[in-house]
N, C-alpha and C positions, 0 to 999 in steps of 0.2 A: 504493500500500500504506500500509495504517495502521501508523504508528508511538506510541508511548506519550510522552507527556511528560516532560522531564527530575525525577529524583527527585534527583542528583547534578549538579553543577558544579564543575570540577575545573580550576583554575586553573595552569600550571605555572611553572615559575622556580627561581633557588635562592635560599635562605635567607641570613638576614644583611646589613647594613649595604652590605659590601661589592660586593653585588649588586645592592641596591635597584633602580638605577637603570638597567643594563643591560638590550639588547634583550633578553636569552633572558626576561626578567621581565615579559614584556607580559600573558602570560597573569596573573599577579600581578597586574596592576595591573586589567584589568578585574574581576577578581574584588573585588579592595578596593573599588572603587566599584559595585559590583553590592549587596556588603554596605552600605555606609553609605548605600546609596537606599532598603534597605528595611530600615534599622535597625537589621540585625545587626552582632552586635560575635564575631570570632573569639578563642575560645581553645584554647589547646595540648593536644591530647590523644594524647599517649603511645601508648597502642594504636594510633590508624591513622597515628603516624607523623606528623603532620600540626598544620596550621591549621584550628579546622574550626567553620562558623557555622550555626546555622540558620535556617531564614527560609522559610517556607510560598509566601508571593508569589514568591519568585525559583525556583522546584521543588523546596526541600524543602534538601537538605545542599549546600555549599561548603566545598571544601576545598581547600588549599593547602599542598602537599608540604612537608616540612623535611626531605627527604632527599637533596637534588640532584637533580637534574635526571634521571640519567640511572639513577636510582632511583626514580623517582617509582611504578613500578607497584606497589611494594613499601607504597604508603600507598595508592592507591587498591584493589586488591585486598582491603588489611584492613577496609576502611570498607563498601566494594561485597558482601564476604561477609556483615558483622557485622549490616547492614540487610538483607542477600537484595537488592540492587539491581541489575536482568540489565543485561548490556553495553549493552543498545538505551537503557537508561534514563541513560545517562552521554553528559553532553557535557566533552568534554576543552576548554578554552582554550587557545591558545599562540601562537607568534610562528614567522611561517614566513618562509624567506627566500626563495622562490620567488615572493614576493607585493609589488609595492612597499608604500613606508609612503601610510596613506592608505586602504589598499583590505582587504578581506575576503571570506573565503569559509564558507558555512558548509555542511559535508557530510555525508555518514553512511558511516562506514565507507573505504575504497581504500587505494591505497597511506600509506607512513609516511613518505616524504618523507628519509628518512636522522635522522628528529628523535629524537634517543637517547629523549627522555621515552615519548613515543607507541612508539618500539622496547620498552620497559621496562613499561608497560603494556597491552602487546597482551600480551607474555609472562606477565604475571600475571594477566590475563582468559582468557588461552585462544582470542583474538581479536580483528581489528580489526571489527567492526562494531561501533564506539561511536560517538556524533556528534563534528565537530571543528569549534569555531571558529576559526580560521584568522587571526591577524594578523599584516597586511605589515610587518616590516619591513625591504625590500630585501637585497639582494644584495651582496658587495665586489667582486664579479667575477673575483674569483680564490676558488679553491676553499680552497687554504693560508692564505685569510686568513679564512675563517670561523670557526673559534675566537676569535680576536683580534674580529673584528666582534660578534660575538652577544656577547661577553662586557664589552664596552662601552657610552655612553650612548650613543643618537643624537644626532644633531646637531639643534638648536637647531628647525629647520625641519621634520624628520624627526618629533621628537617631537610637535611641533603636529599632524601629519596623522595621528599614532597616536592621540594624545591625541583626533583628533575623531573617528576611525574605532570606537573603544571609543565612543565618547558614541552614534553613530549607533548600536549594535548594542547599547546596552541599550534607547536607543528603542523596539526589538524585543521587547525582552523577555515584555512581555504574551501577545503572541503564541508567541514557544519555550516559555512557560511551559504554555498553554495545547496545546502540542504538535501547533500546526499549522505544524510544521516547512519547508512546499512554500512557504507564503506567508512564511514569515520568510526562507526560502535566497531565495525571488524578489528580497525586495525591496533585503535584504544583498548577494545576488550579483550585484545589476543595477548597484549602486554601483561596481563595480567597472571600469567605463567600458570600453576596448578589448581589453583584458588580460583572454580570456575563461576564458584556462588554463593550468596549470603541469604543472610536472612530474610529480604523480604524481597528477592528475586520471585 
């Protein structure tokens, strides 16, 4: 089935200094480099809540919540109505912990994984059928320490594998842009070595 090419990129994380650096902020960080490969510079705009850049090359709008995390539908919702841009046409970013660090997935639509963001904007789409890119970064292994985990830097090692995992997945970019989705999830999802599925695959 033919899908439409991203008009939205939708980067998630929370706002502030304080954050910067933590996992829940991967989404963040591929988007900042998604912007500064193809020039764009984000500014603050009040109505969608947000960070928000433009850039034709990368599919049109990027945006980057300044509402936390677990509000985030509340700025892509504004942004998604105010352009008319349907669900199919949005790829969400984000940082999954079902995934180690290193590895990606890139999907359309299923389950939300427990990720309050993707919980917060299906609510305010009216559905998950939007695309997700998916970055690992690992597990703490206990359930009660995922707070504490996501809310933290990775470790020195951790961050390298993230760090090259976003570098491999705007290599793609041409391609998601271009909205041949099958060959970009092939070649993204193949990297992914033995580990061919998680939880809410």
């Amino acid at each position: 089935m033919d899908r439409p090419p991203p008009r939205l990129v939708v980067g998630l994380g929370n706002p502030g200094a304080d954050y910067a650096q933590t996992r829940h902020n991967a989404g963040f960080w591929l988007c900042e480099r998604l912007a500064a490969g193809h020039g764009a510079s984000f500014a603050a705009e009040s109505r969608f809540h947000g960070l928000v850049a433009k850039t034709p090359a990368a599919g049109g709008w990027l945006l980057m919540p300044q509402t936390f995390m677990n509000r985030s539908g509340q700025s892509v919702g504004a942004l998604a109505r105010f352009y008319r841009i349907e669900p199919a046409e949005i790829l969400v970013v984000h940082d999954e912990l079902d995934i180690p660090p290193g590895q990606l997935r890139l999907k359309f639509g299923g389950g939300l994984g427990g990720h309050n963001g993707l919980k917060d904007i299906t609510a305010h789409l009216g559905t998950q059928d939007f695309w997700r890119l998916r970055i690992g970064i690992g597990h703490p292994g206990d359930r009660n320490q995922v707070v504490s985990f996501v809310l933290k830097p990775p470790r020195r090692e951790e961050q390298e594998l993230i760090d090259d995992a976003i570098g491999r997945a705007l290599g793609e970019w041409p391609t998601i842009a271009k909205g041949d989705w099958n060959r970009a999830g092939t070649r993204i999802n193949a990297r992914a070595g033995g580990n061919k599925t998680s939880k809410d695959d």
